[in-house]
Steps between C-alpha positions, in 0.01 A plus 500: 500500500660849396523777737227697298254223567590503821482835533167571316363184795572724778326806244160322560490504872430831520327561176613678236873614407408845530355461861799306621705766368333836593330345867685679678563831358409802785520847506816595695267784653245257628782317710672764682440479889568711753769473802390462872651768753660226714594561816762328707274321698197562348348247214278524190270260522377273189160344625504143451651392147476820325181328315519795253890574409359856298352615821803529670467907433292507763754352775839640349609919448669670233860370430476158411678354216292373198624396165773686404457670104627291227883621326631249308879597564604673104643303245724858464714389825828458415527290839243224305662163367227349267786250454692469789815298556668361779731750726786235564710640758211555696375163443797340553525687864165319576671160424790537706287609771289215464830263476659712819152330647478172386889449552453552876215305548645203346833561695311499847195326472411302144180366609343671752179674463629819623842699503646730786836658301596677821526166667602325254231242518165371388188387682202279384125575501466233769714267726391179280728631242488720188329469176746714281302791534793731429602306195214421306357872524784592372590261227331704214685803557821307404344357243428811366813684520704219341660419858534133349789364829284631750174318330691187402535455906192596561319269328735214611394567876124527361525135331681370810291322726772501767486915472125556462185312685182665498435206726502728855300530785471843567257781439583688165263825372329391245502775277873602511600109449194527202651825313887448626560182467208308285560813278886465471458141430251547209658855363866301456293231331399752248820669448740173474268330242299319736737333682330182678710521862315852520140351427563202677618718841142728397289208524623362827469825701157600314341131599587640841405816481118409432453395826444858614193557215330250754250704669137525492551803241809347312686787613792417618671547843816669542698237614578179368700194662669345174529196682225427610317674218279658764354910417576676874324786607610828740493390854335790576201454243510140342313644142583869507702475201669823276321610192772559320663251596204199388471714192840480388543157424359444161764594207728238640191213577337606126847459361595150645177370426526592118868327545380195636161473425404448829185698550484467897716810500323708290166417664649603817671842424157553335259451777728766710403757211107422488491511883689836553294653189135338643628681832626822373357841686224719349819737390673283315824479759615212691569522863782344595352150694309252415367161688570199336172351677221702322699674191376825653751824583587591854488796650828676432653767315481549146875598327681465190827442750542189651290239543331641191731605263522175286152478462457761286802445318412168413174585373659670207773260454216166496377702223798561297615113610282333247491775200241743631194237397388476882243738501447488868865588620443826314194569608633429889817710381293801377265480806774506731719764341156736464399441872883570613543842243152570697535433802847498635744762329567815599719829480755582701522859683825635417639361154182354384648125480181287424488199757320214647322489872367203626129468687463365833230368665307616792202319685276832661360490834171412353654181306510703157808453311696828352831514316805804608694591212845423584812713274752210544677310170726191527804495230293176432233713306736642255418213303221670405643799248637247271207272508261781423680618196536138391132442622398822278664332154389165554178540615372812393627613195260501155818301335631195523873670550524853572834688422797605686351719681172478454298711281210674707226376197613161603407485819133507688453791680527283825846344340617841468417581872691167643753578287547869615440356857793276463728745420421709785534212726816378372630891574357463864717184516788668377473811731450275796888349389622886552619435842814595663664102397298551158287183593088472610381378772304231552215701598435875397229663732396821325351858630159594516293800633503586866754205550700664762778422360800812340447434157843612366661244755585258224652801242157597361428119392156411533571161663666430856664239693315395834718589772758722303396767742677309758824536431759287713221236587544182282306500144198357452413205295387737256830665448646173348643419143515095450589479100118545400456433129193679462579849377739386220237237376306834406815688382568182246122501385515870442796507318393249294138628417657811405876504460556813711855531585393643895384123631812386393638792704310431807609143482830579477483754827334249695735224383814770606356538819467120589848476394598811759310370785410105504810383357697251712895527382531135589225405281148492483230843583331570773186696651526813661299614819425903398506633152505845697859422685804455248646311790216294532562120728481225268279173496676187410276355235540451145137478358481273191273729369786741420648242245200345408299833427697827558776466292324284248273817465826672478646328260231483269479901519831537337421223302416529098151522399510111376594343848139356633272787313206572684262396237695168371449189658648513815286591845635667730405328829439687779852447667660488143497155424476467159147257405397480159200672395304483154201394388627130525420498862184691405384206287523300801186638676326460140649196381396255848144758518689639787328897550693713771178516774238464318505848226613276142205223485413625195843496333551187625187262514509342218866369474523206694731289362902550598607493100761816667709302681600120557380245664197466739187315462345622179119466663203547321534824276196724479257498241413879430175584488476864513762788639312808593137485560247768372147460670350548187686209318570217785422131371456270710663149489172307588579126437716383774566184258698670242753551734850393476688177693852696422442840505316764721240740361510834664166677548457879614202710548494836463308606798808302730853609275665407806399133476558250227452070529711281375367158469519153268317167496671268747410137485529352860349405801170417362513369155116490463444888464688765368737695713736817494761644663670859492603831724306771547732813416492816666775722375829335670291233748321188366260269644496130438192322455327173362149487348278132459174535278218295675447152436178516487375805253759720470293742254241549762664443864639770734827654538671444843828691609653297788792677678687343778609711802784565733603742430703358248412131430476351153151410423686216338362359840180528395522392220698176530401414873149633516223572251713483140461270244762290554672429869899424603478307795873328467818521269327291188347881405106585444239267551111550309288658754134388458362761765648859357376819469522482111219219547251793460716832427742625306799595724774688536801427759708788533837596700501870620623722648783516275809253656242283562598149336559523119414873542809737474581878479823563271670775762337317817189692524251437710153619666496559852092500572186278343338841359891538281420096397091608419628724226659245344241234538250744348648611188580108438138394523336745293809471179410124514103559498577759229713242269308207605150593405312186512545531899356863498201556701557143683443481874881594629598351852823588693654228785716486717669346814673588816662876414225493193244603826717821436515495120214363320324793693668766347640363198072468380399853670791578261347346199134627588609842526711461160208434295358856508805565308468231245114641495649832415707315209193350381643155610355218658516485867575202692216329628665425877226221617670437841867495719539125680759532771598189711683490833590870437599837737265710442481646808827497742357654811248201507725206387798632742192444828370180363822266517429457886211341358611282298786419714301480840151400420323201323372687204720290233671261681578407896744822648864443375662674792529468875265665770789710616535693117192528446399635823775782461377530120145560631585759720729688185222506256299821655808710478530366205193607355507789682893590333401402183175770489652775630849494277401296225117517364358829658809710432768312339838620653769309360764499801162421753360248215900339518499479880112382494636210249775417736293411833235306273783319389708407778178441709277327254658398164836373650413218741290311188790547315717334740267208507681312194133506403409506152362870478328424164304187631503472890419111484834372376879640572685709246691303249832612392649834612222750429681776349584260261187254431203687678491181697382312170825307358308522152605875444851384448407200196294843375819677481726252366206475195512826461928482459491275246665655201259320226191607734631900534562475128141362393323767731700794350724581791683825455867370468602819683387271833772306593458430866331216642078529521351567834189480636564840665642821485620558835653860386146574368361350832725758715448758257044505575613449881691820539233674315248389724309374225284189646399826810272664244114470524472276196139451637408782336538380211228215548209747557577703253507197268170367596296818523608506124360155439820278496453224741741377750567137597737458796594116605750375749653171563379424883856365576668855391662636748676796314189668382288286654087493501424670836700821370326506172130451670580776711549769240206374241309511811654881568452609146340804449264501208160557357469062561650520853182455718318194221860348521575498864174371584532210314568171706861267408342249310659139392529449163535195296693317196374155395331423860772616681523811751750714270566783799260826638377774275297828534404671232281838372497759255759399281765401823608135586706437777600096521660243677674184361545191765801325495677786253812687606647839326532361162175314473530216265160405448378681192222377445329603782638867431314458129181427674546822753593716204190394299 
C-alpha cells in the first residue's frame, strides 16, 4: 500500500481533505487571553476543569501571552543556509568530548549502570547487579559518529552473557529501562543492519518488561522486578503511577512488535494510549497521576515539566512514528498543543520572555476544587520549542513538505502560531542559559505582579532562581545543571527547520560552557550545584543522558543537512534513539485490521487477511459486501444460507457506523440445522458469538439471545454445558443434546463484554460497566434484524444467567429504547417479547441478606453450617441491612457502600465460603479448585475443545488470539468490581420493562447458593410496579412436568418468579425451563 493510499485512509476519518486541512484554522484575535495580577501568595482560581478554555477572560487580566504574530524569518538573511553543511571543527569538538566521556567510563567502570568521574567509579541501578544501562543508551551515539573501537567493545559485552543478564532481582523504573535501554537495544539494531545480538537482548528484557502493563487498566506500574517479571508499584500508593511516564512507552513497544511480529507489545503500549485519552480533562491537559486501578487521573498538578513532559512530546512523535496516517495522535497532538498555547503560557514582566507555569490543585473549604497558576518551568519543558515548530510542519501545514523556513501560505493559521510560539520559547530557554556559569538551571521560577520579590535581582531577566536571594546559604535543588539534553534537542530541530546560523550559535555557547564548568580533567563531566556561582560544588555523576542525548543533539547540529533529516526515515525517539519510522510500520495497523483506539474502522474493516506481511494464520478473509452505508441505499443480506464456510461477510447499517458483523456458516456442533459463527465489531473491540437456527421451524420460531454472566464468563458454558445444542461433558468433545434451547428457538450464544472468551479488543480495550456492554449488545441486535429480514417482527427474547440478572436487564431496556431510533429511520423495530434470567443478581442488597438463609435454614436443603456461625451470622444481618440502605441503595456513597460490602462480607458471605461447600449447588462439595472449574470438572474438557486448533479454525477464530481459552476473564471480572457495577439498582430496569409490555421470567435452581431463590423472591416480591399488588398476592404454587412436582411458581401480569427442585446455579434441566418460558 503506497503512502498516498495510506494517507488519503486517514483523509476519510474526518471527512473531506479540505476539512482535515483547514479544521483548525482561528483567528489569532479570537485566542488572545489576558494575564492574572498574581500575587505572591495570592491565587487565580480556575473553577473545576476550566469546562470552557475561551472563558478564561473572565478569570485572567490584561498581560497574558497569546499567539505570537506569524514572521517567517526572510529568505534575504544572509545568516540563512538553505543548504547547509557541516561546521567540522565544531563537530569534531563534540566527538572528542563525547570520547573524553566514554574513555573514562570504560577506564573506571565498563559495565555499570552509572558513572561517578570524580570517584572514579560506577554504581548499578540496584544491588542485584546492572543491566548495562550506561552502555546500551549509549551505543547509538558511537554508532553514529563512526566511533567503530569503542562500539566493537560494546557490542562484545552486549552479546556476552557473562557481562550482561537482564536476569536480576531488583526493582528497575520501567520507563527509563523502556526508553534507555529497550530503546538502545532496538535503535543499534537499526543502525548496524539489524544485527540479531541487539534484537535478541530487545526481546528478553521486553518479555520482562510486560509484566508491569498488568493492571486492571493495562497501565503499567513504575517498577518492574526483571526477575521475577513482576510490575511493582510506589510504596506509598501501590497504582499511583506517572502520566508521562505510562505514556511514554509506545515508539519502542510499536517498534519491536513490527520487528518481531509479536503483537502482545503493541496491544499493550496501546491500551496505555486509549486509557490516558478516555481519561483526559475537559481542557485537554493531563495532570500528572494517574491510578492504574480505574484508568482515571489523580488529583495532582498539571505541567509540561516533569512527570508530564513526555507525554506531550510523544503525542507528536506517535504521529510522525508511523508516517502521519494515525489520525488520532494528531488530533491528541493538536488538542494538547491548543489547550497548552491557551491555557498555560504567559509573558514575562521585564524582557517579555514567553514561558510556561504549571496549575496546581486546591480542594476549597467547601470540597470544591480550584487550580493556582503557578510561574515555575523545568529545563525539562524546553522540549517543547523544537517540538512545536516540528509539530507546526508536520501537522499543520497545507503541504506535504514545507520549505526551509517555512513559507507563511504554507502553514494554517494555528501552524503559524505554534510555530511563532516555538521560537519564543526556545529564546526563553536560551535566556534562562545567561547565567553567571552560562548554564540553566534546572528550574527557572519567573516574576509576576505584586510578587514581592526586586525584580532587577537577576540583571533585569524575567526568570529567577529560588533561593538566589540567599546568598551564602547552600543552593537549592533548583539551582542545579545535570547535562540536560533538552534545550539543544530544540536548538537541532530549529536549525534544521530553518537553517539559521543563531541555533547553531546557541549550541555552541551552551556546549562552551559545559566544557568551562562540568568538565572533569581526569575524564568524564560532571553536574554542577548553582548555575549562579562560577565556583559552584560539584555532583559526582555522569548522566548517560549526556552521551546518549546531549551531545548526540550536538553533534547532529553541526552536522550536514543529510545526517538523519528530519523528514527521511529515521524517528527521532524521544531520548534520541534512532527507530525507524515510515509508512511500513503504518501498514501494520492496516495490514493485521489493527486501528490505533478505535478512530480507523473504516480504513481498515475490510482487509482482513495478513497478505502485508508473513506468516500467521491466514483465517477466513472477508467477503465485502458494502463499505460506506447511505440510508437511502442499504441492502440487506437476507438469506442467512448464502453465506460463506471460508469467508466472513461484513454487514453495516447506517443508523449504527460504529458497528459492523462479521460472520460465516460454521458446520459444527449440531449437524441437523444450520449454524454460524462471527464477531460483532465495534470500531477496535469485537464480540464473539455463535448462532443455531431452530430445529424445529426455523422460518417461524423465536430469536433467543443467551448471555452468560460473571462478570466475564464465556457463555461457551451455556452453550456446551447447559441449554446448547450440543453438550461437552468429557475430553471426546460435543455430544447431541436432545433437550436445547434451539428445540423451539433460534439462538444466539454470545461472549461479551469484550475479553470475554473468543472476544478480543486489538489495544486491550475494555468496558468497565453493563450500560458500556448494552451499547454494544444493542447496535448488534438491530444490524442482524436489519440484514436478516425473515426474523423481523419475530417475538425477540433475551437470557441470561448468574451476572445476566445484571445484564439481560439493561442490555433489552437498551434495545427497547433503540427502536424509536430505528422508527425515526423508518426501520423495523425489534419486537423484544420477553428477558429470561436464571439464578441471576438482580438485586445485591437482597441476595447479600438471604445467604443466612440458605446457609442456616431448611429452605433448600438441611443448614450447612454449625449453630455457633450461624448464630453470630443471625445477629450480623440487621446491620447488615441496615449498612447496606443507608450507604448503598438510598444514597449510594462509594467509600460507605465499600465499608457496607466489607462487614456483609466478613460476617455473612465468608463463613459459607469457608465451608468447602459447593456455592453453586449446596447439596454436593465443590469439585476441583473453583477458580478454576466452578466446582464442575466439565469446564476444563470445555476449554480444551475450545483449544483445539482444527475446532478454533472451523469456528473462525481470530488468529490474533493466541492464548489459551478461558471460561473467564478475571481482568474483566476485577475491572466491573472496582466500578461497583453489580451495586446498581438493576431492578429498575424490570419495571420499566414490564410497564412497557415485555414480560419477565425469573427462575432459580433451589440448590443455588450464590444467587440463590430466597434473594430473588425477595426483590420480585419488593418490586415496585403498576403489577406489584396482583403479583404479591398471589400464593407459591407447585408446578408440574410430566406428573412430577417441577419446583414453586407465582405468577401475574406478565411476571414469573420460579423455583426448580433439585437444580443448582447452572440448571441443567431444559426442558422444564422450555415449559416455564412458554
Amino acid at each position: 500500500m503506497s503512502d498516498t493510499n495510506l494517507r488519503k485512509r486517514a483523509t476519510t476519518l474526518t471527512g473531506d481533505e479540505d476539512q482535515l486541512q483547514y479544521a483548525d484554522r482561528t483567528r489569532d484575535d479570537d485566542r488572545v487571553l489576558k494575564q492574572p495580577k498574581l500575587g505572591r501568595s495570592s491565587t487565580v482560581v480556575l473553577s473545576g476543569m476550566m469546562k470552557d478554555l475561551h472563558g478564561m477572560e473572565q478569570f485572567l487580566g490584561p498581560g497574558l501571552y497569546g499567539p505570537p504574530h506569524w514572521q517567517a524569518i526572510p529568505a534575504k538573511d544572509s545568516r540563512i543556509l538553505a543548504n547547509y553543511t557541516a561546521d567540522e571543527p565544531k563537530r569534531d569538538a563534540i566527538v572528542a568530548a563525547f570520547r573524553h566521556a566514554w574513555e573514562a567510563y570504560e577506564r573506571d567502570a565498563m559495565g555499570s549502570d552509572e558513572y561517578h568521574p570524580i570517584a572514579h567509579k560506577g554504581s548499578n541501578l540496584t544491588s542485584s547487579g546492572g543491566i548495562g544501562y550506561f552502555i546500551i543508551d549509549t551505543l547509538d551515539t558511537m554508532q553514529l559518529m563512526n566511533l567503530t573501537e569503542y562500539y566493537t567493545r560494546a557490542r562484545a559485552w552486549i552479546a556476552s552473557p557473562a557481562s550482561l543478564s537482564f536476569d536480576q532481582d531488583g526493582k528497575f523504573n520501567t520507563f527509563e529501562t523502556t526508553i534507555r535501554v529497550l530503546g538502545g537495544l532496538l535503535s543499534a539494531y537499526h543502525l548496524s543492519d539489524e544485527d540479531p545480538v541487539f534484537l535478541e537482548r530487545a526481546v528478553d528484557l521486553a518479555d520482562r518488561l510486560v509484566a508491569a502493563f498488568e493492571t486492571p487498566t493495562g497501565l503499567p506500574l513504575p517498577m518492574v522486578n526483571l526477575k521475577q517479571r513482576k510490575g511493582v508499584g510506589e510504596e506509598y500508593n501501590q497504582w499511583m503511577v506517572s502520566t508521562a511516564e505510562a505514556a511514554t512507552l509506545q515508539l519502542e513497544f510499536r517498534y519491536l512488535s513490527y520487528l518481531t511480529d509479536n503483537e502482545e507489545y503493541w496491544y499493550k503500549a496501546e491500551k496505555v494510549m486509549k486509557v490516558v485519552k478516555d481519561a483526559k480533562t475537559e481542557m485537554q491537559l493531563a495532570p500528572i497521576y494517574i491510578g492504574a486501578q480505574n484508568g482515571q487521573f489523580i488529583m495532582s498538578d498539571i505541567r509540561l515539566g516533569s512527570r508530564g513532559d513526555s507525554y506531550y512530546e510523544y503525542l507528536l512523535k506517535q504521529y510522525l512514528q508511523t508516517d502521519r496516517t494515525e489520525e488520532v495522535y494528531r488530533q491528541m497532538y493538536q488538542e494538547t498543543m491548543d489547550a497548552a498555547r491557551t491555557t498555560l503560557i504567559r509573558k514575562g514582566v521585564n524582557k517579555g520572555n514567553i514561558y510556561t507555569f504549571e496549575l496546581i490543585p486546591e480542594r476549597q473549604a467547601e470540597g470544591g476544587l480550584n487550580w493556582r497558576l503557578y510561574p515555575k518551568q523545568d529545563h525539562l519543558v524546553c522540549f517543547l520549542g523544537g517540538s512545536l515548530m516540528l509539530g507546526a510542519v508536520r501537522s499543520r501545514a497545507f503541504v506535504d513538505k514545507v520549505s526551509v523556513p517555512p513559507r507563511a501560505d504554507e502553514l494554517s493559521d494555528v501552524g503559524k502560531s505554534d510555530w511563532a510560539l516555538g521560537y519564543e520559547l526556545i529564546e526563553t530557554c536560551m535566556d534562562t542559559y545567561d547565567s553567571p556559569t552560562g548554564l540553566s538551571p534546572e528550574i527557572a521560577h519567573f516574576y509576576i505582579e505584586d510578587d514581592g520579590r526586586d525584580w532587577s535581582e537577576n540583571a533585569g531577566h524575567d526568570w529567577y532562581v529560588k533561593g538566589m536571594e540567599f546568598p551564602g546559604n547552600p543552593p537549592s535543588y533548583d539551582a542545579r545543571y545535570i547535562l540536560r539534553p533538552e534545550t539543544v534537542e530544540s536548538l537541532f530541530i530549529a536549525f534544521r527547520l530553518t537553517g539559521d546560523q543563531r541555533y547553531r550559535d546557541y549550541g555552541w555557547k551552551i556546549f562552551q560552557a559545559i566544557e568551562r564548568n562540568c568538565k572533569i580533567e581526569s575524564g568524564g563531566y560532571v553536574s554542577i550545584l548553582d548555575v549562579m556561582n562560577k565556583e559552584s560544588e560539584k555532583e559526582d555523576k555522569m548522566e548517560t543522558f549526556f552521551l546518549s542525548e546531549t551531545l548526540k543533539y550536538l553533534y547532529l547540529l553541526f552536522s550536514d543537512s543529510s545526517v538523519l533529516p528530519l523528514d527521511r526515515e529515521f524517528f527521532l525517539q524521544f531520548r534520541l534513539h534512532f527507530l525507524f519510522a515510515n509508512a511500513n510500520l503504518a501498514l501494520l495497523i492496516f495490514a493485521t485490521c489493527v486501528p490505533i483506539f478505535l478512530l480507523v474502522l473504516k480504513a481498515c474493516v475490510l482487509t482482513w487477511a495478513w497478505s502485508a506481511r508473513d506468516g500467521g494464520y491466514e483465517g477466513p478473509s472477508q467477503a465485502v459486501m458494502s463499505a460506506d452505508y447511505d440510508s437511502g441505499l442499504f441492502t440487506p443480506l437476507e438469506d442467512l444460507h448464502i453465506l460463506s464456510e471460508t469467508q466472513y461477510t461484513t454487514l453495516k447499517h447506517p443508523v449504527f457506523p460504529r458497528h459492523g458483523v462479521r460472520i460465516k456458516k460454521t458446520k459444527f456442533c449440531d449437524g441437523g440445522v444450520n449454524s454460524y459463527t462471527g464477531y460483532i465489531d465495534v470500531e477496535a473491540r469485537h464480540l464473539f458469538f455463535y448462532f443455531f437456527e431452530s430445529r424445529n421451524d426455523p422460518d417461524k420460531d423465536d430469536v433467543i439471545m443467551w448471555t452468560n454472566g460473571g462478570p466475564g464468563a464465556s457463555s461457551s458454558l451455556g452453550l456446551f454445558m447447559e441449554l446448547g445444542p450440543c453438550r461437552v461433558l468429557d475430553e471426546n468433545g460435543p455430544k447431541f443434546h436432545p433437550e436445547s434451547w434451539n428445540s423451539r428457538a433460534n439462538i444466539f450464544f454470545i461472549d461479551q463484554p469484550v475479553s470475554v472468551g473468543f472476544s478480543y479488543a486489538e489495544y486491550g480495550e475494555h468496558v468497565g460497566t453493563t450500560e458500556e456492554a448494552a451499547k454494544d449488545i444493542a447496535a448488534f441486535v438491530h444490524v442482524f434484524f436489519e440484514h436478516f429480514t425473515k426474523f423481523k417482527g419475530r417475538p425477540f427474547h433475551m437470557a441470561g444467567e448468574s451476572y445476566g440478572g445484571r445484564y439481560i436487564p439493561v442490555f433489552a431496556s437498551y434495545v427497547y429504547d433503540q427502536n424509536q431510533k430505528l422508527e425515526e429511520a423508518g426501520l423495523t423495530p425489534i419486537n423484544l417479547a420477553s428477558v429470561m434470567i436464571g439464578n441471576g443478581l438482580t438485586d445485591f442488597y437482597t441476595m447479600a441478606t438471604s445467604y443466612y438463609d440458605m446457609a442456616c435454614t431448611p429452605v433448600s436443603a438441611p443448614p450447612v453450617l454449625d449453630i455457633t456461625t450461624c448464630v453470630r451470622m443471625k445477629q450480623a444481618v440487621p446491620r447488615c441491612k441496615k449498612a447496606l440502605k443507608e450507604s448503598c441503595v438510598d444514597i449510594f456513597d462509594e467509600f460507605s457502600c465499600q465499608a457496607a460490602l466489607a462487614f456483609c462480607g466478613n460476617e455473612i458471605s465468608t463463613p459459607f465460603s469457608l465451608s468447602g461447600k459447593n456455592p453453586y449447588d449446596i447439596s454436593r462439595d465443590c469439585e476441583g479448585e473453583i477458580t478454576e472449574t466452578f466446582c464442575y470438572p466439565v469446564t476444563k474438557h470445555i476449554s480444551e475443545y475450545l483449544d483445539r486448533p482444527e475446532v478454533r479454525k472451523k469456528i473462525g477464530v481470530d488468529r490474533s488470539i493466541k492464548s489459551n481459552f478461558s471460561s473467564v476473564s478475571w481482568e474483566l471480572n476485577n475491572e466491573f468490581f472496582l466500578n461497583m457495577d453489580e451495586f446498581r439498582p438493576t431492578y429498575l430496569y424490570i419495571s420499566a420493562l414490564l410497564e412497557r409490555g415485555v414480560r419477565a421470567l425469573i427462575y432459580v435452581g433451589a440448590n443455588d447458593w450464590i444467587c440463590n431463590h430466597v434473594g430473588n423472591e425477595r426483590w420480585t416480591l419488593d418490586l415496585e410496579w403498576s403489577g406489584q399488588q396482583n403479583f404479591s398476592s398471589q400464593p407459591l404454587r407447585d408446578w408440574y412436568v410430566d406428573g412430577k412436582r417441577a419446583g414453586r411458581t407465582r405468577g401475574s401480569g406478565g411476571l414469573t418468579f420460579a423455583t426448580i427442585d433439585g437444580a443448582g446455579h447452572m440448571v441443567r434441566n431444559n426442558t422444564i425451563i422450555l415449559v416455564l418460558w412458554h
